[in-house]
C-alpha positions as CSV (number, residue, x, y, z in Angstrom):
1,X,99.6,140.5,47.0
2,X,101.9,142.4,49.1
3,X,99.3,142.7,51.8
4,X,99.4,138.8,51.8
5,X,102.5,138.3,52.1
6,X,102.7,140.5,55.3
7,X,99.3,139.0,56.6
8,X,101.3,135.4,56.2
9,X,104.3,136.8,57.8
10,X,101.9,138.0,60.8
11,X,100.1,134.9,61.0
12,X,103.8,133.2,60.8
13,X,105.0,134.6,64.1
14,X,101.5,134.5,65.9
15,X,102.1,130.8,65.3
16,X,105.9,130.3,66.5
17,X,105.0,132.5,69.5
18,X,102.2,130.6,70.3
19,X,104.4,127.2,70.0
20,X,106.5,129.1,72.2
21,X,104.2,129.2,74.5
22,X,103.3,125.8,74.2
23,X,106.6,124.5,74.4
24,X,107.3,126.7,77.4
25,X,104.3,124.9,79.3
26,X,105.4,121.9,78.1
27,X,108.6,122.1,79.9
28,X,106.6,123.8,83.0
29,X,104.6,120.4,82.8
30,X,107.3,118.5,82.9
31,X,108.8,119.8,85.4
32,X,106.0,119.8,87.2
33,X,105.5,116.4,86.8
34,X,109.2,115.4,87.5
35,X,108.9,117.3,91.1
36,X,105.5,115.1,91.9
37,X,107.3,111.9,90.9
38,X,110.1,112.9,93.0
39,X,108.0,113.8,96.2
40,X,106.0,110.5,95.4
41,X,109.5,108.5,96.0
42,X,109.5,110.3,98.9
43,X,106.6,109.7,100.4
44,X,107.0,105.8,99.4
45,X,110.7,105.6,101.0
46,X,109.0,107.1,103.8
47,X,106.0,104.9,103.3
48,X,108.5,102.1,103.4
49,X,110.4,102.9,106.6
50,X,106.9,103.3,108.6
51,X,106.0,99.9,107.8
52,X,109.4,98.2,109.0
53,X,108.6,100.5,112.1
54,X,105.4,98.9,112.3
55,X,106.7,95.8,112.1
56,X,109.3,96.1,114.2
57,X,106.7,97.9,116.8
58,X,104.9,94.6,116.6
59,X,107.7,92.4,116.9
60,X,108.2,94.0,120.5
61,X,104.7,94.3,121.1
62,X,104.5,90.1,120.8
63,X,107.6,89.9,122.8
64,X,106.1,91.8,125.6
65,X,103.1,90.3,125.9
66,X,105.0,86.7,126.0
67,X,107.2,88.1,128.8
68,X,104.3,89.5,130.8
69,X,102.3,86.1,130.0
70,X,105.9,83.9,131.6
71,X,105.6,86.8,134.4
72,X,102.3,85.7,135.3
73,X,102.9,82.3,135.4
74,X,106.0,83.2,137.2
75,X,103.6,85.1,139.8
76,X,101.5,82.2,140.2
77,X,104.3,79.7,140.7
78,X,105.4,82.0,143.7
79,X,101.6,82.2,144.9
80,X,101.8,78.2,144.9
81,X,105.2,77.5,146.5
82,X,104.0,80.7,149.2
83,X,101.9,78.0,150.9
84,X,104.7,75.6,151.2
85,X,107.1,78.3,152.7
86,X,107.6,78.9,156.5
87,X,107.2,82.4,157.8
88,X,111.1,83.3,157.1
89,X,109.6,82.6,153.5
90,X,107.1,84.9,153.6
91,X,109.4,88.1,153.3
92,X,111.2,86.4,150.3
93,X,107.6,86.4,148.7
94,X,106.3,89.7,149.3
95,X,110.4,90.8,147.7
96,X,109.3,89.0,144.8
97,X,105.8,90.2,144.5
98,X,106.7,94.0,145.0
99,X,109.5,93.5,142.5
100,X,107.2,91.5,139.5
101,X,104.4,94.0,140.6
102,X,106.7,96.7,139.6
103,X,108.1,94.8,136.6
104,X,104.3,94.1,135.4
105,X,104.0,98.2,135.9
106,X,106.3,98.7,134.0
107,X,106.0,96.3,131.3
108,X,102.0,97.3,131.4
109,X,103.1,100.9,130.5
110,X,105.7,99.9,127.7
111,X,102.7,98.2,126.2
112,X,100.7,100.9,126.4
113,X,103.2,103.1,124.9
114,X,104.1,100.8,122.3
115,X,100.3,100.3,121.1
116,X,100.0,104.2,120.8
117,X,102.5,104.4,119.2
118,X,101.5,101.9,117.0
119,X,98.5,103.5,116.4
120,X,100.1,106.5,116.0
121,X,102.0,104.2,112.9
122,X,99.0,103.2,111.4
123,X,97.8,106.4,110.8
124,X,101.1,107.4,109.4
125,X,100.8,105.0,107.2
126,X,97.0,105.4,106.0
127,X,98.0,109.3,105.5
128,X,101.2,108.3,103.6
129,X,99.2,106.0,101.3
130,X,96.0,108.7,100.6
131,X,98.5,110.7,99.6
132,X,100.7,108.2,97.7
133,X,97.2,107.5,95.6
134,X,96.4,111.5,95.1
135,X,100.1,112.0,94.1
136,X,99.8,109.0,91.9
137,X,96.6,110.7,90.3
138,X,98.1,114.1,89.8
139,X,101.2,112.5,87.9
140,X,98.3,110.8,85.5
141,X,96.9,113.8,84.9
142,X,100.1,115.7,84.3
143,X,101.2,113.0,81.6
144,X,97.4,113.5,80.2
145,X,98.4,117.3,80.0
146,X,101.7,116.4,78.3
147,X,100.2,114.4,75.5
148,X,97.1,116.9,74.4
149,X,100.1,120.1,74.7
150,X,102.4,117.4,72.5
151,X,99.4,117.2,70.3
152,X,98.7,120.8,69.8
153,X,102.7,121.2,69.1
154,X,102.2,119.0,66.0
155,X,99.0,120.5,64.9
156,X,100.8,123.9,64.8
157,X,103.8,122.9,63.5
158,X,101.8,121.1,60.2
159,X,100.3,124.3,60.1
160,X,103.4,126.7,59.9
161,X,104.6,124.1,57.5
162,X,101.3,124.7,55.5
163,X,101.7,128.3,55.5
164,X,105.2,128.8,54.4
165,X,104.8,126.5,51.7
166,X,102.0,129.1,50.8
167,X,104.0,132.0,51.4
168,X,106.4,130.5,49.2
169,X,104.1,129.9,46.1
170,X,102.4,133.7,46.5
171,X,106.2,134.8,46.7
172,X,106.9,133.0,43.2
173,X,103.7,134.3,41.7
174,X,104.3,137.7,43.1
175,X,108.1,137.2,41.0
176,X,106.2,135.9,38.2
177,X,103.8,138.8,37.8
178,X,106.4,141.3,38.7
179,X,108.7,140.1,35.5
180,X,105.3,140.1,33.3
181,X,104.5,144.1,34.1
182,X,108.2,144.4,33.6
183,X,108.0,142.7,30.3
């Protein structure tokens, strides 16, 4: 009987150090869990700001195009009105047509910036979504974690709750049979 009550006593603080355990991975979880959730607000704030870049990249992009497009038509009004112009027009022309050459340069190379670095957005973005979705995946599996370790934690504890209610009774037999061989 003695031996039983020490076994139970054993078995007693096996079980609250293994829901130490348990409770101590719980919290690890958790935290675990809290640091993805907080990185995943990052990565969607950051999500967030490359898409008003984006937007805004486009914005300009349209704007561009519209001014090279009125440039254009600019060019070919000056092509039409070069016929019309006398000689001492002619050096105005070739003014203008060096100077909306260069501006068409220019604006040709801002475009081509801008699109690469649009491109250079959209892949941001794509990255900062894949990872949005694996970070979104890991918290669901974390939370999965959480509820079987929860789980456990209950199992355990109706079992310590089983076993000192056992202890108890041996204890009160042990009493019992003690005052009997003292009687």
């Amino acid at each position: 009987m003695l031996q039983e009550g020490v076994e139970g006593a054993s078995v007693e603080g096996s079980l609250r150090a293994e829901v130490e355990r348990l409770t101590s991975e719980l919290q690890e979880a958790n935290e675990e869990k809290l640091q993805a959730a907080r990185y995943g607000l990052a990565v969607l704030e950051e999500s967030a700001g490359l898409k008003q870049k984006y937007s805004d990249l486009e914005s300009e992009h349209e704007a561009l195009k519209q001014e090279l497009q009125q440039l254009k038509e600019a060019l070919a009004d000056s092509l039409s009105n070069h016929k019309k112009v006398t000689a001492a027009g002619e050096s105005r022309e070739e003014t203008l047509l060096r100077e909306t050459a260069s501006k068409e340069a220019e604006l040709a190379d801002k475009i081509e910036e801008l699109q690469s670095e649009l491109r250079q957005a959209r892949v941001s973005l794509a990255n900062a979504q894949a990872e949005s979705e694996q970070l979104g995946t890991l918290s669901a599996q974390l939370k999965k974690e959480c509820e079987c370790l929860e789980a456990e934690k209950g199992h355990l504890r109706d079992e310590m709750k089983e076993y000192k209610i056992r202890e108890h009774r041996q204890l009160q037999d042990n009493a019992e049979l003690e005052e009997e061989n003292i009687s």
